[in-house]
C-alpha positions as CSV (number, residue, x, y, z in Angstrom):
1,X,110.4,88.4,91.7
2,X,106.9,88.9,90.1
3,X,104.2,87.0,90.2
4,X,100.7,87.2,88.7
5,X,97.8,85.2,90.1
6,X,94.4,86.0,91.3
7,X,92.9,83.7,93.9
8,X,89.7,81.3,92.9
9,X,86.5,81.3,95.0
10,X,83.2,80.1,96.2
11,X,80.5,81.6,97.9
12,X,77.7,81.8,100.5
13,X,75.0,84.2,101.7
14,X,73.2,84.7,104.5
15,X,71.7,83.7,107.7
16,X,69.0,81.5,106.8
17,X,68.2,82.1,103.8
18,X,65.9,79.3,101.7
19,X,67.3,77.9,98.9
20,X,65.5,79.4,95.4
21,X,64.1,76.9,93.6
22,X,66.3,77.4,90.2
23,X,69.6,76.8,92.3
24,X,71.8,73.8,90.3
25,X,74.1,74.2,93.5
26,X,73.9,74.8,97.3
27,X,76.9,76.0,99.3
28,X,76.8,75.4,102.8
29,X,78.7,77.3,105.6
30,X,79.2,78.2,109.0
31,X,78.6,81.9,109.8
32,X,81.0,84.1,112.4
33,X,79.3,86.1,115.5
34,X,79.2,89.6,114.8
35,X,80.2,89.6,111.3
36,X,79.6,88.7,107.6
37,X,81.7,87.0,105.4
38,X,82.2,88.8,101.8
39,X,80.3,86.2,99.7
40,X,77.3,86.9,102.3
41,X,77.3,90.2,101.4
42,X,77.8,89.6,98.0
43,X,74.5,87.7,98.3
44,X,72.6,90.4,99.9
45,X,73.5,92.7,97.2
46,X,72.5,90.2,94.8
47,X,75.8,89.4,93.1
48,X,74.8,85.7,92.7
49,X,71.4,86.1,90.8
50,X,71.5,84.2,87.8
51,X,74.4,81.4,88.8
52,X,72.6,78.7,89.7
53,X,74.4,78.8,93.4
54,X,72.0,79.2,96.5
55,X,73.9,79.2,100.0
56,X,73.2,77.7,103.3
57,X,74.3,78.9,106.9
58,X,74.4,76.0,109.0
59,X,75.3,77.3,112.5
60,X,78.1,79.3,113.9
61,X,81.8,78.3,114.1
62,X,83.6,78.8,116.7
63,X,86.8,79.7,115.1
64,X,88.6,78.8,111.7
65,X,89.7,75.2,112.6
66,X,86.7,74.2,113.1
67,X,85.4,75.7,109.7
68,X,88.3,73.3,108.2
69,X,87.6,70.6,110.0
70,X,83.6,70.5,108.8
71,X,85.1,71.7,105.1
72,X,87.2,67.9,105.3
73,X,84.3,66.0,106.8
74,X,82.2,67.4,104.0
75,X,79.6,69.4,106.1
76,X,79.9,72.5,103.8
77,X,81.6,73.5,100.7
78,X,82.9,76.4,102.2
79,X,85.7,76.9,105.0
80,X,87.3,80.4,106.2
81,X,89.9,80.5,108.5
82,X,93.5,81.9,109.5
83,X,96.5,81.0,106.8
84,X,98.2,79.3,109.3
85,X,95.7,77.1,110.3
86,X,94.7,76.9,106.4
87,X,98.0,75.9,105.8
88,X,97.9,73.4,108.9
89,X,95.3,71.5,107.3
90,X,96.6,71.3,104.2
91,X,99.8,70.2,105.5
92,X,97.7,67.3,107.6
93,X,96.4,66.0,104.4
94,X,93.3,67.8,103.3
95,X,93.4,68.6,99.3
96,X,92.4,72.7,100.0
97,X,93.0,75.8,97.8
98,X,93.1,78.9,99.4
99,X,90.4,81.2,97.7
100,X,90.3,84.9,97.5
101,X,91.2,86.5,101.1
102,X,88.2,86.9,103.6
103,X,90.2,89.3,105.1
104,X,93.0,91.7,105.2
105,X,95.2,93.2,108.1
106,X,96.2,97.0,108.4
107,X,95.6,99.7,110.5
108,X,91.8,99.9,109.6
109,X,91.0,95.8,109.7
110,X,93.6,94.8,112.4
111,X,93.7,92.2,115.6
112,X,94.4,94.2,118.7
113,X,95.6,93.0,122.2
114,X,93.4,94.8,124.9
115,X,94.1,95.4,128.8
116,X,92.6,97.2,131.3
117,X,93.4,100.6,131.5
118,X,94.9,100.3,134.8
119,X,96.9,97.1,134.0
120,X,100.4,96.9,134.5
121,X,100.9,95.4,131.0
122,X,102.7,97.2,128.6
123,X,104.4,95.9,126.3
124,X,105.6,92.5,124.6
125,X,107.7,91.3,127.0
126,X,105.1,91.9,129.8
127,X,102.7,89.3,128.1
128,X,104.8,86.5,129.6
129,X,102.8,83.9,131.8
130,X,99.8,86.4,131.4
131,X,96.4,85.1,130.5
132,X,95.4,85.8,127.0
133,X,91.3,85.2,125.5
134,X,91.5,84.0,121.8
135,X,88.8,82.9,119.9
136,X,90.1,79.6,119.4
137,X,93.8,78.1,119.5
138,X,95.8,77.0,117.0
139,X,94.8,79.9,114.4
140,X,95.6,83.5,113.8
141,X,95.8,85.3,116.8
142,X,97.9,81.8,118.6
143,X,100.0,82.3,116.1
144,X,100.5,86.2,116.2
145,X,101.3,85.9,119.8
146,X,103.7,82.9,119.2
147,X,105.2,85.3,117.0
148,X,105.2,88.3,119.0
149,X,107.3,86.5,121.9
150,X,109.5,84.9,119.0
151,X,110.5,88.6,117.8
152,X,111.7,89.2,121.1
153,X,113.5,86.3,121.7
154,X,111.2,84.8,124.5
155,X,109.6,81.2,124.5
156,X,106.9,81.1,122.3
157,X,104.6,79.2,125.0
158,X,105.2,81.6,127.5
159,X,102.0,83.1,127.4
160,X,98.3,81.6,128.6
161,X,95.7,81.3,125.7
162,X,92.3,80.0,126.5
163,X,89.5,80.3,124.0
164,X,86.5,82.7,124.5
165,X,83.8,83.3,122.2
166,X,84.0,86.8,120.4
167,X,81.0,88.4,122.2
168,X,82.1,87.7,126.4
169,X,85.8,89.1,125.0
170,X,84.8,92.5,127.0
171,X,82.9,90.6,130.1
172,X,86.4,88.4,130.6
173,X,88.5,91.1,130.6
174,X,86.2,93.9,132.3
175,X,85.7,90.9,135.5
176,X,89.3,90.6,135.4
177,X,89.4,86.4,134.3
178,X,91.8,87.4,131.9
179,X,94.8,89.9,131.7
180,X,94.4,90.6,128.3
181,X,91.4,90.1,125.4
182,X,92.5,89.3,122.1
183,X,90.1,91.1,119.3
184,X,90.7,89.8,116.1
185,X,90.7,91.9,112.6
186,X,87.2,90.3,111.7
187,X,85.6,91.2,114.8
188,X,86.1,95.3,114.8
189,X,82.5,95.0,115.5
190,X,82.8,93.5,119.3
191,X,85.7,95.5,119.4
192,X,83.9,99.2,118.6
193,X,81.6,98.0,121.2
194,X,84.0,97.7,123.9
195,X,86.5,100.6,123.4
196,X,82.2,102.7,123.7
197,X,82.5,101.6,127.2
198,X,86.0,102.6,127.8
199,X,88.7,101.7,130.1
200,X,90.8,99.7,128.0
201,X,93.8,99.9,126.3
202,X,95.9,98.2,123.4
203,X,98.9,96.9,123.6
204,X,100.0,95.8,120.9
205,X,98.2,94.2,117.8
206,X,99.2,91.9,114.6
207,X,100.5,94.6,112.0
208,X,103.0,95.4,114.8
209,X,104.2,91.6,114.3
210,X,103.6,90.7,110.7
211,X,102.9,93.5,109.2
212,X,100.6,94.2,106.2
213,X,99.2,90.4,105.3
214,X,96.2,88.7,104.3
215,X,94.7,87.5,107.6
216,X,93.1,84.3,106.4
217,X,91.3,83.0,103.3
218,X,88.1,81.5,102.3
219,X,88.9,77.5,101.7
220,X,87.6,75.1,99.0
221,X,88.1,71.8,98.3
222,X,90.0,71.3,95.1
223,X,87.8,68.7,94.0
224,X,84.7,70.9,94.6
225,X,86.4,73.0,92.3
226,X,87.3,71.2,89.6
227,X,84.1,69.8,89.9
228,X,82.4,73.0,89.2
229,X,84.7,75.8,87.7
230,X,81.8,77.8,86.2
231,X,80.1,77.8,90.0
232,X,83.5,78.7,91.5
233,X,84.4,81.1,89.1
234,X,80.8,83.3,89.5
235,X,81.4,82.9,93.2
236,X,85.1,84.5,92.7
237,X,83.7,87.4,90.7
238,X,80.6,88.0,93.1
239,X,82.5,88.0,96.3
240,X,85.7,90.4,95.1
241,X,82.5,92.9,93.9
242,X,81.3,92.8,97.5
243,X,85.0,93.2,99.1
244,X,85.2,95.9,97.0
245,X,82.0,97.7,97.3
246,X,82.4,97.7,101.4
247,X,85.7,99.6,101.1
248,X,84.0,101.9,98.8
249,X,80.1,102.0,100.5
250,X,81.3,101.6,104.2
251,X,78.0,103.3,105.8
252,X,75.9,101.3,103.2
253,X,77.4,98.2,104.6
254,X,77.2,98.5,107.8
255,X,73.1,98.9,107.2
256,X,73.5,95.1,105.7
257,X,75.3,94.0,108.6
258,X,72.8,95.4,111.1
259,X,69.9,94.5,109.0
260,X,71.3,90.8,109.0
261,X,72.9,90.1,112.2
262,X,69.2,91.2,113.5
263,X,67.6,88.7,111.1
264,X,70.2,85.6,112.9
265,X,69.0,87.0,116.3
266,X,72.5,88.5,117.2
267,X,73.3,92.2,118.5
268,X,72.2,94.8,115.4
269,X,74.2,97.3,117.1
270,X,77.8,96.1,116.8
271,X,77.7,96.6,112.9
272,X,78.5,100.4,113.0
273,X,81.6,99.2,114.1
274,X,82.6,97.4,111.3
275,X,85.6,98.5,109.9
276,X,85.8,96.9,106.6
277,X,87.6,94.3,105.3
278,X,90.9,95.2,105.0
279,X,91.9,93.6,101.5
280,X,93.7,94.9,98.7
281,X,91.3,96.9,95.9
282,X,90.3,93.7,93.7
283,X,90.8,90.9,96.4
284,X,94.4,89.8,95.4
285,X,96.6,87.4,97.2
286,X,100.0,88.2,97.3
287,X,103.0,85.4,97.8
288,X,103.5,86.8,101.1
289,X,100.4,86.6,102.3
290,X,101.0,82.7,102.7
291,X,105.1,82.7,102.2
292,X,105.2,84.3,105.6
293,X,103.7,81.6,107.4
294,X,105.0,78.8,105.8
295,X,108.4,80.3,106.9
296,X,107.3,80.1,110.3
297,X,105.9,76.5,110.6
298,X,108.8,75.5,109.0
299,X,110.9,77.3,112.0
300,X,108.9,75.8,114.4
301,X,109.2,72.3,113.1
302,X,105.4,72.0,112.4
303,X,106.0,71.3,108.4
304,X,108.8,70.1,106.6
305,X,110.8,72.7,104.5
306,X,110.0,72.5,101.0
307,X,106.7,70.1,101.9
308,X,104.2,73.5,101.0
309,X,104.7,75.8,97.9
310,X,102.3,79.0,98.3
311,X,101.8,78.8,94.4
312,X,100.0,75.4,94.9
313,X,97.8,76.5,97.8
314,X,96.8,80.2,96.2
315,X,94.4,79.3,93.2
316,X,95.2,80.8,90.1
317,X,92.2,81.8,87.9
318,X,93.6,84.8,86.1
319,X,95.4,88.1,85.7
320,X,95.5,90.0,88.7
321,X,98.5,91.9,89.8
322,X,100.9,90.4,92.9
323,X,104.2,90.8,94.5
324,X,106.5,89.0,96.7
């Protein structure tokens, strides 16, 4: 079957920038180490001019749930974080739409699993009772692993996760506190920097497992949107212009991200590693994208079959062109 849909959205720019003084709205959001969200490069390329939007970055998030969890408790307007932790959330309770996705997987924009060069890890099967840095639990790269040992027909706890913050991925693994580093497909940038200093090598990552797939999406609350459709709508447009102009303008891009990763105080240097975005040309959602992983927390008991529909969760706004 066919589908056509193309996913809503809202935006945000970046670091700290004020608010203008003709701004009707302000969208508030927690930035990622190492890496700019679409909508804040839309904003540096000055998409948004003329909306009446403004944007706030109001710290770092340590990972997607926590995005989610200060989207709920009304801290920003904004959330971005892994579907299956989107869906998660939903699922608990929380009215969200999922937006345009932040990100896509393939084998430019992908999550990889790292060792040591020298490590006896090899392949799927050898990730068992291993020790495994994430960024966070409970989100994409929890999930790919879960997934991974599934596939194989091993117990999908069988492996250690403990969270590490994207930029001491390399220093864990490198001193050996962790058998394997998990970099995930929105942080090529710590992950250029690391393969610069050799020694390591991948063994697996997540389009092994899942495939071509959005990786997450950038979450609203429905009632935001309703709220403000002409707001949402401009932040839609702005941010699919800026996925698209990275894929197209990858050198220019990478300029941004130096220019404001330098400007939050973080490491300029990691952004000629960025490796774009990964999304379809025009930003689309696809069923899958979120079908996938609602077929697996229904396997795993987490949600009720039937209890989510990916047509509900995916915001529909228009004509653009999808497949199941």
């Amino acid at each position: 079957m066919t589908t056509t849909f193309r996913t809503l959205a809202l935006s945000t720019a970046l670091g700290l920038s004020l608010t203008p003084a003709w701004a009707d709205v302000t969208l508030r959001y927690l930035a990622s180490q190492g890496g700019l969200s679409a909508f804040e490069l839309a904003n540096e390329l000055g998409y948004f001019e003329g909306t009446g939007i403004a944007f706030e970055n109001v710290g770092y998030a340590q990972g997607g749930p926590a995005s989610l969890v200060a989207l709920a408790g009304g801290s920003v307007e904004i959330g971005s974080a892994a579907t299956a932790a989107v869906l998660n959330s939903i699922a608990a309770g929380n009215d969200f739409v999922a937006a345009y996705p932040s990100n896509g997987i393939n084998d430019q924009a992908q999550s990889i699993f790292y060792v040591l060069e020298d490590s006896s890890i090899r392949t799927i099967e050898d990730i068992v009772g291993k020790t495994i840095a994430v960024n966070t639990l409970g989100a994409h790269l929890d999930y790919v692993v879960r997934e991974a040992l599934h596939q194989k027909g091993l117990p999908e706890d069988s492996a250690n996760l403990i969270v590490v913050p994207g930029p001491q991925l390399e220093q864990v693994l490198r001193t050996e506190q962790v058998d394997i580093s998990a970099f995930g497909y929105w942080q090529t940038t710590f992950t250029g920097a690391a393969l610069q200093n050799g020694g390591l090598r991948a063994v697996f990552d997540d389009t092994d497992i899942i495939g071509d797939i959005a990786g997450g999406f950038i979450v609203l609350r429905r009632d935001w949107v309703e709220a403000h459709p002409e707001e949402a709508k401009a932040f839609l447009e702005g941010s699919v212009r800026a996925l698209d102009y990275a894929r197209t303008n990858l050198e220019e891009t990478r300029a941004i991200f130096a220019r404001v990763l330098a400007e939050r105080g973080e490491n300029p240097d990691v952004a000629q590693f960025f490796a774009g975005y990964g999304v379809r040309e025009g930003g689309p959602a696809v069923e899958r994208d979120v079908q996938f992983w609602i077929d697996v927390l229904e396997r795993q008991g987490t949600i009720q079959p039937g209890q989510l529909v990916a047509q509900d969760i995916l915001y529909v706004t228009g004509d653009g062109p999808a497949t199941n």
